[in-house]
N, CA, C and O atoms as a GROMACS GRO file, in nm:
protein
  476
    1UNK      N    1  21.095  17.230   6.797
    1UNK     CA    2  21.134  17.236   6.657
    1UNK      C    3  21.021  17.304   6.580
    1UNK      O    4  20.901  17.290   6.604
    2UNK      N    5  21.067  17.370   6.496
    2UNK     CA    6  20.964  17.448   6.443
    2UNK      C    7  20.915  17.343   6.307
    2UNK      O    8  20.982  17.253   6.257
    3UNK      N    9  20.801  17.382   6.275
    3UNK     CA   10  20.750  17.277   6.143
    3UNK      C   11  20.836  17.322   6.037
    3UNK      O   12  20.901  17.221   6.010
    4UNK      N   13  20.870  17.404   5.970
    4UNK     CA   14  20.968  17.443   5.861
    4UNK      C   15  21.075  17.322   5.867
    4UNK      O   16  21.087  17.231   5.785
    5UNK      N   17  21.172  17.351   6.018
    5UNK     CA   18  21.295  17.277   6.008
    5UNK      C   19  21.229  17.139   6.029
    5UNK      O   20  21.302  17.065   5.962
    6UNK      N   21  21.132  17.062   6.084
    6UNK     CA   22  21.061  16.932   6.065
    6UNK      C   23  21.119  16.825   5.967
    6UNK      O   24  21.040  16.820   5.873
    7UNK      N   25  21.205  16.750   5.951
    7UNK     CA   26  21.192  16.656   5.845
    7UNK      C   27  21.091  16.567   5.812
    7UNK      O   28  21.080  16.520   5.698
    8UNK      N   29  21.051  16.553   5.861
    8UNK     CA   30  20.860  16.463   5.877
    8UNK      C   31  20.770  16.549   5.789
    8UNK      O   32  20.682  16.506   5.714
    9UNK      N   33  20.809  16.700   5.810
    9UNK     CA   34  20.695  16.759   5.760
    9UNK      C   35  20.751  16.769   5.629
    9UNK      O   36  20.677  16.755   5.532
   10UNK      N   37  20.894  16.796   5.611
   10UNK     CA   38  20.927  16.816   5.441
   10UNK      C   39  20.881  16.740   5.359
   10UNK      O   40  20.831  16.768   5.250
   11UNK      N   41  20.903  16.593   5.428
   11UNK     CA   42  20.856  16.478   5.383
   11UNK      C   43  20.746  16.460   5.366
   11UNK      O   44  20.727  16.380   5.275
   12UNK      N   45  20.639  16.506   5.422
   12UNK     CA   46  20.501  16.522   5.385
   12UNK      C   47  20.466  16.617   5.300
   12UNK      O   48  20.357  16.609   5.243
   13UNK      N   49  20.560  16.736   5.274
   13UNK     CA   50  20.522  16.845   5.180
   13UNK      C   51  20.556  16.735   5.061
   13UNK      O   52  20.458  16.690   5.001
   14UNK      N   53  20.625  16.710   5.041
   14UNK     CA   54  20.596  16.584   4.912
   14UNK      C   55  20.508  16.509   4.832
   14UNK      O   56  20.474  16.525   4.715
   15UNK      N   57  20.475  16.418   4.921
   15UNK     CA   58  20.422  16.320   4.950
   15UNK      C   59  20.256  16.271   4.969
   15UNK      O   60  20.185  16.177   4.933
   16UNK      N   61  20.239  16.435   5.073
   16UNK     CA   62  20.115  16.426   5.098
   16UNK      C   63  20.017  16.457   4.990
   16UNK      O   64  20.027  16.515   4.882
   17UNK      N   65  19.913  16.398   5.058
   17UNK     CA   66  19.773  16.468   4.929
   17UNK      C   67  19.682  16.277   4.934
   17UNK      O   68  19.736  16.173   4.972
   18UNK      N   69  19.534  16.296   4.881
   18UNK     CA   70  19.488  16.252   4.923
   18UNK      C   71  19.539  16.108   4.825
   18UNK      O   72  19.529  16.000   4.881
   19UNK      N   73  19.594  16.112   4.680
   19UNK     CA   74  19.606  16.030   4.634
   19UNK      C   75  19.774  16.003   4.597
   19UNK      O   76  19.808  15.912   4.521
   20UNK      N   77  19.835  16.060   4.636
   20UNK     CA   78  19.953  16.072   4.628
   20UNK      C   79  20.049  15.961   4.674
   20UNK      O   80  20.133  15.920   4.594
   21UNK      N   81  20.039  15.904   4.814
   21UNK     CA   82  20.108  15.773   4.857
   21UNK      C   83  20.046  15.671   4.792
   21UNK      O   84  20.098  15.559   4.795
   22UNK      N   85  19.904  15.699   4.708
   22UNK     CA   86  19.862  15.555   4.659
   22UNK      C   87  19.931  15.557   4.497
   22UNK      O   88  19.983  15.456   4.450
   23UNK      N   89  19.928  15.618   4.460
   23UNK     CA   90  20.023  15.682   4.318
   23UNK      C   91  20.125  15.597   4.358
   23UNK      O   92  20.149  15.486   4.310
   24UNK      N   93  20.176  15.645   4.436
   24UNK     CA   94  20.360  15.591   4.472
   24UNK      C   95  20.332  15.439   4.454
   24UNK      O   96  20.363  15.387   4.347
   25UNK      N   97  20.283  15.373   4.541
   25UNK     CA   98  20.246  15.238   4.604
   25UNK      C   99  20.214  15.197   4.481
   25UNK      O  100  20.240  15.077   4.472
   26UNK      N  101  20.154  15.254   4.350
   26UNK     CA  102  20.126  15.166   4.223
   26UNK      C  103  20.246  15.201   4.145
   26UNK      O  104  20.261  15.150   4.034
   27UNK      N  105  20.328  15.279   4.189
   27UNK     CA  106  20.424  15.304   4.068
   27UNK      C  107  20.537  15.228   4.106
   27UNK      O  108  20.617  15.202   4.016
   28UNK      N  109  20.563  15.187   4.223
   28UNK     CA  110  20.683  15.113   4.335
   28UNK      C  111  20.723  14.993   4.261
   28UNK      O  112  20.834  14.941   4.273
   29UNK      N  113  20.594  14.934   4.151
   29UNK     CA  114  20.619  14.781   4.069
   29UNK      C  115  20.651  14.829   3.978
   29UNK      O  116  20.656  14.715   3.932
   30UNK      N  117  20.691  14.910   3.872
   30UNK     CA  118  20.737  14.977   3.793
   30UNK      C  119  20.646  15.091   3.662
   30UNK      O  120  20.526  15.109   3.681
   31UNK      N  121  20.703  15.148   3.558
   31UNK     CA  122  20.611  15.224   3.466
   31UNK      C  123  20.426  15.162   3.445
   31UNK      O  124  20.378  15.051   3.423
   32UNK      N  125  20.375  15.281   3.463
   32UNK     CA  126  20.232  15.254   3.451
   32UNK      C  127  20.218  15.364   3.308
   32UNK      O  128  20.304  15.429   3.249
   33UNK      N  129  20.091  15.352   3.291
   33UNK     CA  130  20.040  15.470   3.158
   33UNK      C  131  19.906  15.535   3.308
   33UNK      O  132  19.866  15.491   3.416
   34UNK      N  133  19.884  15.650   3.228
   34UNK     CA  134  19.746  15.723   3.283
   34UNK      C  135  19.669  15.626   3.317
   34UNK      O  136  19.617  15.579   3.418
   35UNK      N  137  19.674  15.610   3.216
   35UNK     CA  138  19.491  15.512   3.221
   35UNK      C  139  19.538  15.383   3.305
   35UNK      O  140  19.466  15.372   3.404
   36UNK      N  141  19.615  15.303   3.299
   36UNK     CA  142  19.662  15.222   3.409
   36UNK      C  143  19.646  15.271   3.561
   36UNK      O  144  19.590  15.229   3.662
   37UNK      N  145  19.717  15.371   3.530
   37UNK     CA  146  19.697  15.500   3.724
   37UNK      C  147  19.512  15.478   3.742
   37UNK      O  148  19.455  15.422   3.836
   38UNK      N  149  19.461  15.529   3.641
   38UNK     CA  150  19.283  15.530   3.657
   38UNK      C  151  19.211  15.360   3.706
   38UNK      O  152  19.135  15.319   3.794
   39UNK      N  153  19.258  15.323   3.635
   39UNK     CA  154  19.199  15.165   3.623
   39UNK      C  155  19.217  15.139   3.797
   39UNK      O  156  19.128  15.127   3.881
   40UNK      N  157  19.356  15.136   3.812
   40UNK     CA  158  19.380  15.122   3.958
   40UNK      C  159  19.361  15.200   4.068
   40UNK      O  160  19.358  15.156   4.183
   41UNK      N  161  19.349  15.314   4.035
   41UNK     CA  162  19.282  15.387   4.141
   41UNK      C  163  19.129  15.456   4.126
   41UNK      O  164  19.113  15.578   4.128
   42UNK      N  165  19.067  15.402   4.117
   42UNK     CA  166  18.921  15.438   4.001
   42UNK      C  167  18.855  15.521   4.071
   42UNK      O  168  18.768  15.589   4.018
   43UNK      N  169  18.894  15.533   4.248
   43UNK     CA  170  18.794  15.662   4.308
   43UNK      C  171  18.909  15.805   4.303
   43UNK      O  172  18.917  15.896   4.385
   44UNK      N  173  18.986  15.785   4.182
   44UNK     CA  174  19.046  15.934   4.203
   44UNK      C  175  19.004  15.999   4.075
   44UNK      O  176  19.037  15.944   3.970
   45UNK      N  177  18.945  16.094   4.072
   45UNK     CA  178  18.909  16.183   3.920
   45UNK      C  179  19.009  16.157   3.840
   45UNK      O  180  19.099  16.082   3.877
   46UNK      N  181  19.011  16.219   3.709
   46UNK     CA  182  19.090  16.235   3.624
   46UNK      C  183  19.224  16.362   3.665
   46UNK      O  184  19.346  16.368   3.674
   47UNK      N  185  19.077  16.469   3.683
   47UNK     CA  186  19.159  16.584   3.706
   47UNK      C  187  19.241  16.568   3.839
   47UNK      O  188  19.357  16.590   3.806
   48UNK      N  189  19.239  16.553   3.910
   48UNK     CA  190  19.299  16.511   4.040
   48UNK      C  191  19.410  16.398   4.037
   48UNK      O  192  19.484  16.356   4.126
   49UNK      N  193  19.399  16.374   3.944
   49UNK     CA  194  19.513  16.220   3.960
   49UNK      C  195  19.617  16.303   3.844
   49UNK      O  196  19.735  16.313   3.877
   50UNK      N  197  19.576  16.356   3.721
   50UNK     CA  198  19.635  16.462   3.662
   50UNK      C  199  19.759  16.575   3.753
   50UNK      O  200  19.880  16.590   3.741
   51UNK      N  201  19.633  16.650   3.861
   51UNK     CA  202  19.714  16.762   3.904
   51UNK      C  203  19.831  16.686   4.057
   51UNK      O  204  19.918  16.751   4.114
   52UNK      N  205  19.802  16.572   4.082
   52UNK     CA  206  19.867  16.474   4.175
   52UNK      C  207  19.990  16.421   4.077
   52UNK      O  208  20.112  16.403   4.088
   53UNK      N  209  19.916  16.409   4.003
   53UNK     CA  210  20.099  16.337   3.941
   53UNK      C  211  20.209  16.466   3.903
   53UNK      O  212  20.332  16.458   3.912
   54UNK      N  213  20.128  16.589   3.859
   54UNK     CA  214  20.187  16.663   3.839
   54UNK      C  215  20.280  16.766   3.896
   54UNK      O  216  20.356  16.849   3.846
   55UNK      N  217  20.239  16.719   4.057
   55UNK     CA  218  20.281  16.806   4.181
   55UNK      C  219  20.406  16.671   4.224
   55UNK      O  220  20.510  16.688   4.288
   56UNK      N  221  20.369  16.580   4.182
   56UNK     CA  222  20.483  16.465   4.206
   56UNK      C  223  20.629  16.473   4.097
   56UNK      O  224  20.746  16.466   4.132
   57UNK      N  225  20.575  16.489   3.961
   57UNK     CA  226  20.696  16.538   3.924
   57UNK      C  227  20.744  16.678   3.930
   57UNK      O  228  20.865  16.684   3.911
   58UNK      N  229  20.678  16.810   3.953
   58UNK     CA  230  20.772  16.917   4.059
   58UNK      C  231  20.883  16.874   4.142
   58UNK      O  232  21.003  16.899   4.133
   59UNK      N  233  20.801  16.789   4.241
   59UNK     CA  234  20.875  16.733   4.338
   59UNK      C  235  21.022  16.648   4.306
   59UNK      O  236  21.111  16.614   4.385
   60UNK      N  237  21.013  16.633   4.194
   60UNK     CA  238  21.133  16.526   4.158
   60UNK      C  239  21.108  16.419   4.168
   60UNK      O  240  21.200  16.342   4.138
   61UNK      N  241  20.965  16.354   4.216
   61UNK     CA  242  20.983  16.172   4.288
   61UNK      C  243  20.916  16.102   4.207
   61UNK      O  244  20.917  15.980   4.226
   62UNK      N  245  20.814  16.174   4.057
   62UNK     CA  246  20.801  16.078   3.958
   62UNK      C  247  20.853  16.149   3.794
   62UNK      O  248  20.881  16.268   3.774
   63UNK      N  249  20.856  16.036   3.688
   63UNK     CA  250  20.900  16.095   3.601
   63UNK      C  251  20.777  16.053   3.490
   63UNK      O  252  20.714  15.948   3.500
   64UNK      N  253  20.758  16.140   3.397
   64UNK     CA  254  20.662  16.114   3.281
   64UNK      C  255  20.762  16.102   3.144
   64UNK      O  256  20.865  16.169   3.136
   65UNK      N  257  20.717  16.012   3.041
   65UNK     CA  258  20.753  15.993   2.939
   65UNK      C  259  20.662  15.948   2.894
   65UNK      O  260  20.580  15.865   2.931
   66UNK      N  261  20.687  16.045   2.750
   66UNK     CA  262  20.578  16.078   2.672
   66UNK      C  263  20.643  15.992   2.509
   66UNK      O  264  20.751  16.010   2.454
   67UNK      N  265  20.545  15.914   2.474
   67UNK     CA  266  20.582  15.863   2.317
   67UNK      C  267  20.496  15.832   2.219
   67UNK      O  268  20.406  15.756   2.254
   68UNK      N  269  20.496  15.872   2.093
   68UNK     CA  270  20.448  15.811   1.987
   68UNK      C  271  20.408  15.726   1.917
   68UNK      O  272  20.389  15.766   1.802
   69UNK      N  273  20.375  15.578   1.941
   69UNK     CA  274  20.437  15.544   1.801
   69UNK      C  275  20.336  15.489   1.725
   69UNK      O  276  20.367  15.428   1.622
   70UNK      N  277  20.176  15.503   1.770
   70UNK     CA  278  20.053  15.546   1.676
   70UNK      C  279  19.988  15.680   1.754
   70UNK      O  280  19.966  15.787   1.697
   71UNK      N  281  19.969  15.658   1.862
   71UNK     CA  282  19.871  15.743   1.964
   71UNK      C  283  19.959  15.773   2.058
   71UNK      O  284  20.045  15.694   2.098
   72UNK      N  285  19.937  15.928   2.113
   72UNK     CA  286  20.037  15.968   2.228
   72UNK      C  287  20.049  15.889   2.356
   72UNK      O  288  19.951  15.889   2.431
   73UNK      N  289  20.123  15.843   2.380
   73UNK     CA  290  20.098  15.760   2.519
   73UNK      C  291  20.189  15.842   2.639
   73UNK      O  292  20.304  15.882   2.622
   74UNK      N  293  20.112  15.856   2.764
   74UNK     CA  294  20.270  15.867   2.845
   74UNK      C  295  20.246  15.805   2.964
   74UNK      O  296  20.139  15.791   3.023
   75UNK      N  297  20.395  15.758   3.004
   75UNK     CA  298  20.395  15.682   3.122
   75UNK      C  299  20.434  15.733   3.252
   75UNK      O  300  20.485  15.844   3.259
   76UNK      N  301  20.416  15.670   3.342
   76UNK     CA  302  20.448  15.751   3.470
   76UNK      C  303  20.578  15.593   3.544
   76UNK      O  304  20.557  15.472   3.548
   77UNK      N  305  20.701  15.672   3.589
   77UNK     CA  306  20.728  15.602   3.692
   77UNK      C  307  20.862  15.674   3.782
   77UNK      O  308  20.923  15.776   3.751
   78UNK      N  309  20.884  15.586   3.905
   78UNK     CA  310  20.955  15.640   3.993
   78UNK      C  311  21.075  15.729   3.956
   78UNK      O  312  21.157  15.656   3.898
   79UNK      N  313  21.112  15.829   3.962
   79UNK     CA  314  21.248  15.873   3.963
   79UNK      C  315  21.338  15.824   4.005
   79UNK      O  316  21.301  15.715   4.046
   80UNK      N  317  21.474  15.842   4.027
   80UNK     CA  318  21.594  15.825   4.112
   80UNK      C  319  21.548  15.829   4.228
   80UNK      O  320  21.553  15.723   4.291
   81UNK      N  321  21.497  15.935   4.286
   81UNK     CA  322  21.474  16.027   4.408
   81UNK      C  323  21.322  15.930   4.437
   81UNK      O  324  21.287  15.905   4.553
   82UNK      N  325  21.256  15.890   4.336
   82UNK     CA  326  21.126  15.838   4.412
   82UNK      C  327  21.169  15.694   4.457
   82UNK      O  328  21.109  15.645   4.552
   83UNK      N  329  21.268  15.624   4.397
   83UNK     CA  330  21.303  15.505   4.394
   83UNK      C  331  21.364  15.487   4.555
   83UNK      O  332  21.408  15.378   4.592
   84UNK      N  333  21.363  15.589   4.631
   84UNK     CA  334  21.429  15.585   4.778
   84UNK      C  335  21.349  15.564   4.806
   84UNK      O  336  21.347  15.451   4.854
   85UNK      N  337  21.212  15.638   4.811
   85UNK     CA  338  21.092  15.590   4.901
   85UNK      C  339  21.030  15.451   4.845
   85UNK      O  340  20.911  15.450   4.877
   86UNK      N  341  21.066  15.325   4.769
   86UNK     CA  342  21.040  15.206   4.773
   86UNK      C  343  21.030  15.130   4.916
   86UNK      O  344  20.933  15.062   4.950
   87UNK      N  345  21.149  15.153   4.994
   87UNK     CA  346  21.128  15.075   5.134
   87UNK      C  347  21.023  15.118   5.235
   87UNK      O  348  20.954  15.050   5.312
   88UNK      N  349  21.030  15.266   5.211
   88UNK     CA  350  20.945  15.343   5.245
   88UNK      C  351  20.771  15.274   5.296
   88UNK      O  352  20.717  15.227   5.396
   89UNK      N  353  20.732  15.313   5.130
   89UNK     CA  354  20.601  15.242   5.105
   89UNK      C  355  20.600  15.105   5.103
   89UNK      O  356  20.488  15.061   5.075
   90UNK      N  357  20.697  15.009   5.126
   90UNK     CA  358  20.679  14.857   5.156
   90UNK      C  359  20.628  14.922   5.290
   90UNK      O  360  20.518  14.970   5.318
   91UNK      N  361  20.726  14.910   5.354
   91UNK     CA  362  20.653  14.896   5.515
   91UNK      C  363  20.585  14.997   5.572
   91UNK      O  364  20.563  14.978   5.692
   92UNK      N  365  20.537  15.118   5.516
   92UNK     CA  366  20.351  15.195   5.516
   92UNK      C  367  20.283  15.118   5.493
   92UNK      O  368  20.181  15.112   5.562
   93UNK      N  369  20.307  15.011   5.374
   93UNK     CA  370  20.204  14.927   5.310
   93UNK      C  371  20.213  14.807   5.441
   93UNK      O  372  20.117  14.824   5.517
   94UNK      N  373  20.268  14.735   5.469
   94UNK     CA  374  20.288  14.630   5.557
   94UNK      C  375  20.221  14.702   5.741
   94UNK      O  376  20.193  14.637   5.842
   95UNK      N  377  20.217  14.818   5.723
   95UNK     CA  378  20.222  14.865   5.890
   95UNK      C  379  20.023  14.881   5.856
   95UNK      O  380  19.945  14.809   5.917
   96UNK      N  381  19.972  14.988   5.750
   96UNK     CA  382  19.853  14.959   5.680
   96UNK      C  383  19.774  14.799   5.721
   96UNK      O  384  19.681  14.794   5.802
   97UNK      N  385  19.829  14.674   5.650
   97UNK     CA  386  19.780  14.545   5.592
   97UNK      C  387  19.778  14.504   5.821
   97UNK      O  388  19.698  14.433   5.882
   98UNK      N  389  19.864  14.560   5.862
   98UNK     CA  390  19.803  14.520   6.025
   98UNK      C  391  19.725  14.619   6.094
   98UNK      O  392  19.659  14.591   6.194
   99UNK      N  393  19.730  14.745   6.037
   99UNK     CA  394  19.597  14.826   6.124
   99UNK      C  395  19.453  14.798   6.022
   99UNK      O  396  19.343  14.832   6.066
  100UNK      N  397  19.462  14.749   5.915
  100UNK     CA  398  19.359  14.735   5.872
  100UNK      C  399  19.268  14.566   5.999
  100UNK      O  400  19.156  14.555   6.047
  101UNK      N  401  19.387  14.476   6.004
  101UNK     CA  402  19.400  14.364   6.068
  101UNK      C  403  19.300  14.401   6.211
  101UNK      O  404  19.195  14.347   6.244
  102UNK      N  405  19.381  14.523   6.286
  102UNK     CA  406  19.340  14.508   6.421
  102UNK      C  407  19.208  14.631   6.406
  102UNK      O  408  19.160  14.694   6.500
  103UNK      N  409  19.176  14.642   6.293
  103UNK     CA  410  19.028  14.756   6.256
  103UNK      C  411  18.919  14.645   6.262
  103UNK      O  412  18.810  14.653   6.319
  104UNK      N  413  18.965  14.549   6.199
  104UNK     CA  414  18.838  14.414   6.198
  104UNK      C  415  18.837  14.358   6.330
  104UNK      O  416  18.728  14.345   6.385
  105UNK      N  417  18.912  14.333   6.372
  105UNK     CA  418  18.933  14.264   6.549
  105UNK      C  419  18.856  14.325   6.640
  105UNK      O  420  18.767  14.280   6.712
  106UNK      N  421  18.922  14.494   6.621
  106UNK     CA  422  18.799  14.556   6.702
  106UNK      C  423  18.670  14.588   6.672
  106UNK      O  424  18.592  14.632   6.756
  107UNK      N  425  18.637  14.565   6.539
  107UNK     CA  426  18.501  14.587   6.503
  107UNK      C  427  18.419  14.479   6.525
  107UNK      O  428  18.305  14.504   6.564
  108UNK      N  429  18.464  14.320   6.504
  108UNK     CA  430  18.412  14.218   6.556
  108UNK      C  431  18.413  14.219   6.723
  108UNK      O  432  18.304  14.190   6.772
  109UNK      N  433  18.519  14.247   6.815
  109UNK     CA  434  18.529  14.235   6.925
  109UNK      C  435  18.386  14.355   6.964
  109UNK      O  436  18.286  14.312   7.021
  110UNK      N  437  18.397  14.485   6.928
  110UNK     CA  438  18.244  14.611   6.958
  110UNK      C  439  18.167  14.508   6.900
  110UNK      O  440  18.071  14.511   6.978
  111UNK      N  441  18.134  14.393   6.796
  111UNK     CA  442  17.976  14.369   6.787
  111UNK      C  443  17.943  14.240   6.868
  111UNK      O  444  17.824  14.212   6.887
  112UNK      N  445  18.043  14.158   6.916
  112UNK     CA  446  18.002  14.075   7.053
  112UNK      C  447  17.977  14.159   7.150
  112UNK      O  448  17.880  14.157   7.225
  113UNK      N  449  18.061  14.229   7.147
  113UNK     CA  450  18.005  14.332   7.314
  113UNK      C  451  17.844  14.369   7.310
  113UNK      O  452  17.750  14.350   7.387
  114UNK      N  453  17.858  14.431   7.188
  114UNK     CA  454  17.715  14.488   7.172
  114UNK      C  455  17.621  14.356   7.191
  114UNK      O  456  17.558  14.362   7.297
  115UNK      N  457  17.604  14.273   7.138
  115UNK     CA  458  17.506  14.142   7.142
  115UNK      C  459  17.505  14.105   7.245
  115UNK      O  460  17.387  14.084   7.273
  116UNK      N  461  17.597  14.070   7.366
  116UNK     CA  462  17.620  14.028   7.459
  116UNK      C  463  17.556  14.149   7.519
  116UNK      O  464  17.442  14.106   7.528
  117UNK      N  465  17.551  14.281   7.570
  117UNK     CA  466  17.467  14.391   7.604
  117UNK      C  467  17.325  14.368   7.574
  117UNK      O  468  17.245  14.424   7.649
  118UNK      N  469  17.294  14.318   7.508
  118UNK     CA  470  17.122  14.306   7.410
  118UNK      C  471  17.050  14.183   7.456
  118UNK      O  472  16.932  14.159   7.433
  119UNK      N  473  17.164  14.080   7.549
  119UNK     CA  474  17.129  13.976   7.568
  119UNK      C  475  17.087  13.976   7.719
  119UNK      O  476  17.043  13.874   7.771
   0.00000   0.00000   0.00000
């Protein structure tokens, strides 16, 4: 199969980018503002979380609304189209919360080995 016809990869032409599934994963609980996106993701620049959201609504999978009613505010949340990938990012997030699981297992399991080697 060539990568073009790929559905995996379309799906990653989306999707991907370094802050992009974590965007999703905060927007999955519903409307955030900017500065909410920042607060919660605090190692992503401005500009970068800017040109990430902005390549997300191209995409169709988030939507911005913008309002008035002292100071401009705008919010970010799922589209129609982003609202599919909810099950999605549950269980990325759930498959994540056990490789993070078996990252500690083996990192404790390498530092008995190691001690036990020293001994």
């Amino acid at each position: 199969m060539l990568l073009k016809d790929c559905p995996v990869s379309a799906a990653l032409r989306c999707i991907s980018g370094k802050w992009k599934p974590i965007i999703l994963h905060e927007l999955k609980s519903g409307p955030l503002s900017f500065g909410q996106l920042l607060r919660r993701i605090p190692e992503a620049s401005h500009k970068v979380l800017t040109e990430q959201l902005r390549q997300l609504q191209a995409a169709g999978i988030v939507t911005k609304t913008t309002s008035r009613p002292i100071v401009m505010r705008s919010e970010y949340a799922l589209s129609e189209l982003g609202q599919t990938l909810r099950p999605i990012l549950n269980q990325l997030a759930n498959w994540g919360q056990e490789a993070k699981q078996r990252e500690r297992k083996a990192s404790a399991s390498s530092m008995r080995t190691k001690a036990t080697q020293r001994n």
